[in-house]
N, C-alpha and C positions, 0 to 999 in steps of 0.2 A: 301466898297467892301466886298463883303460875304468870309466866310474863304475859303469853298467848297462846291461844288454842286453836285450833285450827279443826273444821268441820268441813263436809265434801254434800252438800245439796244438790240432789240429784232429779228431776220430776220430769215424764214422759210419757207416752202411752205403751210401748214397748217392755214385754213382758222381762227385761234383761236389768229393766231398774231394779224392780224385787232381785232379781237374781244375784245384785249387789249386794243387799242383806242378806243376802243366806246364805253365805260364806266365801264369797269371791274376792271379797276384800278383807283385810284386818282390820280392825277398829271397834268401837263400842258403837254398835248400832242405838241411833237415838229415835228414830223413828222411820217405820216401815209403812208406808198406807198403800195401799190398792184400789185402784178407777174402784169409785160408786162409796167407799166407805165414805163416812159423816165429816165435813169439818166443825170446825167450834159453832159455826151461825147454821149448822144443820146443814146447809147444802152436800150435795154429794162432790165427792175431786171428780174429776174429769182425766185427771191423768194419777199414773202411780208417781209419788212421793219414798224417799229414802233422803234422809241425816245421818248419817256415820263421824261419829267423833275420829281423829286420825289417835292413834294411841305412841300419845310421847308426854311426858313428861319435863318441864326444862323451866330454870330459874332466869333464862337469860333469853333473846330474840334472834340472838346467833344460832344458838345450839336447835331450836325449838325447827327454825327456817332449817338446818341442813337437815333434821330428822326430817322434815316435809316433803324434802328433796327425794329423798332416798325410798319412803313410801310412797310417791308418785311413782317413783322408778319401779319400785316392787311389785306395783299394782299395775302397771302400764296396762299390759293386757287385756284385762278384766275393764280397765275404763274405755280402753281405744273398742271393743266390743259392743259397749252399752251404746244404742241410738237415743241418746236423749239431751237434753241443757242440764250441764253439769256445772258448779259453779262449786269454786274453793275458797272459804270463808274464813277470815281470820278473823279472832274476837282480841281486840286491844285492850286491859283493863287502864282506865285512869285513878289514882288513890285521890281521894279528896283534895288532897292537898298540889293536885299536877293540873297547870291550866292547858297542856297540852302534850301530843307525844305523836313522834316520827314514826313508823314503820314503816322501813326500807325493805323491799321486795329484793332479792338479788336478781340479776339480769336470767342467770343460770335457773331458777326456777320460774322466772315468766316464760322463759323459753322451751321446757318441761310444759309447764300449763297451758302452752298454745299448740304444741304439736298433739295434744292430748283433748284439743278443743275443749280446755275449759275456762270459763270466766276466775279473776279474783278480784274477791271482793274483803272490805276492811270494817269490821263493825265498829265501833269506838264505844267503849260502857263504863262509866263512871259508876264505882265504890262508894258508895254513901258511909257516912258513921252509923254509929246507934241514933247519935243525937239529930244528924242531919237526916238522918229517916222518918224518924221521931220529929222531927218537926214539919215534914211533909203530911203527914197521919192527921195532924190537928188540924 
């Protein structure tokens, strides 16, 4: 399991969100929506929508945060461009067994993510087992 992941949530009316996914950044685009297409409960967005996974790979919270760094830095450009609420998302995993867990932001990337007006934000997601899933189910 990776330590964290790290995803770039972007949503606005300005046509420069799209332009995010279609190749202004690197990353595993997760999701591209466009004003008027469908959400889940049928309504229409109201603004474009883009998810972009950051693409790094990293066993450890150190290594994972300076590659974050360094893609912020690569991408400056392309985000300092986009008119929109941009928001940088970390995913925390907990293993069943962790009643809880630290993620320490470095100073040097909050200060990347503010001259770049972007929000961060820290999701925290607990690992279930087989059996602990399995006992949610019944």
């Amino acid at each position: 399991m990776e330590s964290i992941q790290a995803v770039l949530i972007v949503a606005g009316e300005s046509p420069s969100v799209l332009e995010l996914a279609d190749g202004k950044l690197d990353g595993h685009v997760k999701q591209r929506n466009p004003i008027g297409s469908t959400r889940l409960n049928g309504e229409p967005l109201t603004e474009n929508f883009v998810i972009v996974e950051l693409p790094f790979n990293s066993d450890d919270d150190v290594s994972a945060l300076e590659s974050t760094e360094k893609w912020l830095t690569r991408n400056r450009d392309a985000l300092l461009e986009c008119d929109a609420n941009k928001t940088l998302e970390f995913y925390t995993y907990l293993e069943s067994n962790i009643g809880s867990r630290i993620l320490t932001i470095p100073s040097s990337l909050i200060q990347i993510a503010a001259d770049l007006n972007l929000n961060v934000a820290n999701q925290a997601i607990r690992v279930l087992t087989g059996d602990e899933y399995a006992g949610l189910k019944r």
